[in-house]
C-alpha positions as CSV (number, residue, x, y, z in Angstrom):
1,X,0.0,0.0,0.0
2,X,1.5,3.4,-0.8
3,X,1.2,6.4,1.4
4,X,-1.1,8.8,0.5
5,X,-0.3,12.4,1.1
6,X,-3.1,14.4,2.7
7,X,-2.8,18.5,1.7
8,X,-4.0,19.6,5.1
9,X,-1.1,21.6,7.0
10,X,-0.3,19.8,10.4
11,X,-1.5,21.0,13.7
12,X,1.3,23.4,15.6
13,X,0.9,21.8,19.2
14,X,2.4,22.6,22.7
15,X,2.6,18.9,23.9
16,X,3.4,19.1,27.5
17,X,5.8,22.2,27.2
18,X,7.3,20.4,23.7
19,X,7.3,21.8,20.2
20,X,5.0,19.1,17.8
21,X,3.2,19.1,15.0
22,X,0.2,16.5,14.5
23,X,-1.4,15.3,10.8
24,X,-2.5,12.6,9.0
25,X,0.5,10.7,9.2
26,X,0.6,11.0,12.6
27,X,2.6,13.4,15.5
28,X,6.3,14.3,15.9
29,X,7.7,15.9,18.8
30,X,11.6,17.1,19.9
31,X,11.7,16.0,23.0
32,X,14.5,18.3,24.2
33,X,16.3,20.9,22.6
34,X,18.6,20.4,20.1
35,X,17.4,16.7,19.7
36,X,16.3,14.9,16.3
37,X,12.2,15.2,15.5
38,X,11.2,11.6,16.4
39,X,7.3,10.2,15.9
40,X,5.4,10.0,18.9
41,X,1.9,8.8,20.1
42,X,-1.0,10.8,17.7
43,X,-3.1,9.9,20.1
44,X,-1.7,11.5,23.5
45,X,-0.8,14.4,21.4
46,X,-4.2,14.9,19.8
47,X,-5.9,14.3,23.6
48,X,-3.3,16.5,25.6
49,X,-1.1,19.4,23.4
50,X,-2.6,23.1,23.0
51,X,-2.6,24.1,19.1
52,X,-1.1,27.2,18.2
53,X,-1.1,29.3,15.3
54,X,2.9,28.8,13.7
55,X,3.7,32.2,13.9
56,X,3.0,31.8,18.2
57,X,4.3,28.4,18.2
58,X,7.7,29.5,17.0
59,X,7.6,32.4,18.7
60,X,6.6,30.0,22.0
61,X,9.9,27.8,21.2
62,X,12.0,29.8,19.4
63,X,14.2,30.7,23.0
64,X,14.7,27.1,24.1
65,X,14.3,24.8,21.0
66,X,15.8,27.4,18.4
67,X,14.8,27.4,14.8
68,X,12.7,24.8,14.4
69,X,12.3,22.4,10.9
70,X,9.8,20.6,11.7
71,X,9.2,17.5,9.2
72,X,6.2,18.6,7.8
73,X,6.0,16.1,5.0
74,X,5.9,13.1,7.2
75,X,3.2,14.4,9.3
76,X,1.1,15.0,6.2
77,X,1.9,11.6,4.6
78,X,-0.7,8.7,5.9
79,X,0.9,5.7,6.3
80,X,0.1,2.2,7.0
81,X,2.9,2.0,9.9
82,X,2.2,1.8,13.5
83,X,3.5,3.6,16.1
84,X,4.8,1.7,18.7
85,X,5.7,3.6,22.3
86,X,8.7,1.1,23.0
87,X,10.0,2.7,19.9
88,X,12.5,5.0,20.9
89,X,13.2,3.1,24.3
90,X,16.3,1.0,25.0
């Protein structure tokens, strides 16, 4: 099955005090600053984060987090992979 990209812009969320974005293909978060964009759980994201306009998320992360690229294109890009919350943990 091939991803299917969805041309709705991503949610700009304040998930617990953390710059992500949230869309179709799911959520992304940098979970400290200067740390990689990794995919986190759509579901605590959509059920906990604030959504901000970008201009006032930047703005709202800009001091701690720095410029901020978030990957746009994955979050807009449905896919037919799961996320798994052991994921990222050793």
């Amino acid at each position: 099955m091939r991803p299917v990209s969805d041309n709705r812009p991503p949610n700009f969320v304040d998930w617990d005090n953390r710059p992500a974005i949230i869309g179709a293909g799911g959520a992304y978060a940098m979970l400290e600053p200067n740390s990689p964009w990794v995919r986190v759980s759509a579901v605590d994201v959509g059920n906990n984060a604030n959504v901000l306009d970008e201009h006032e998320w930047r703005d709202q992360f800009k001091e701690e987090y720095g410029e901020l690229d978030p990957p746009l294109e994955l979050a807009n890009t449905r896919s037919n992979v799961q996320w798994h919350w052991r994921d990222g943990k050793k």
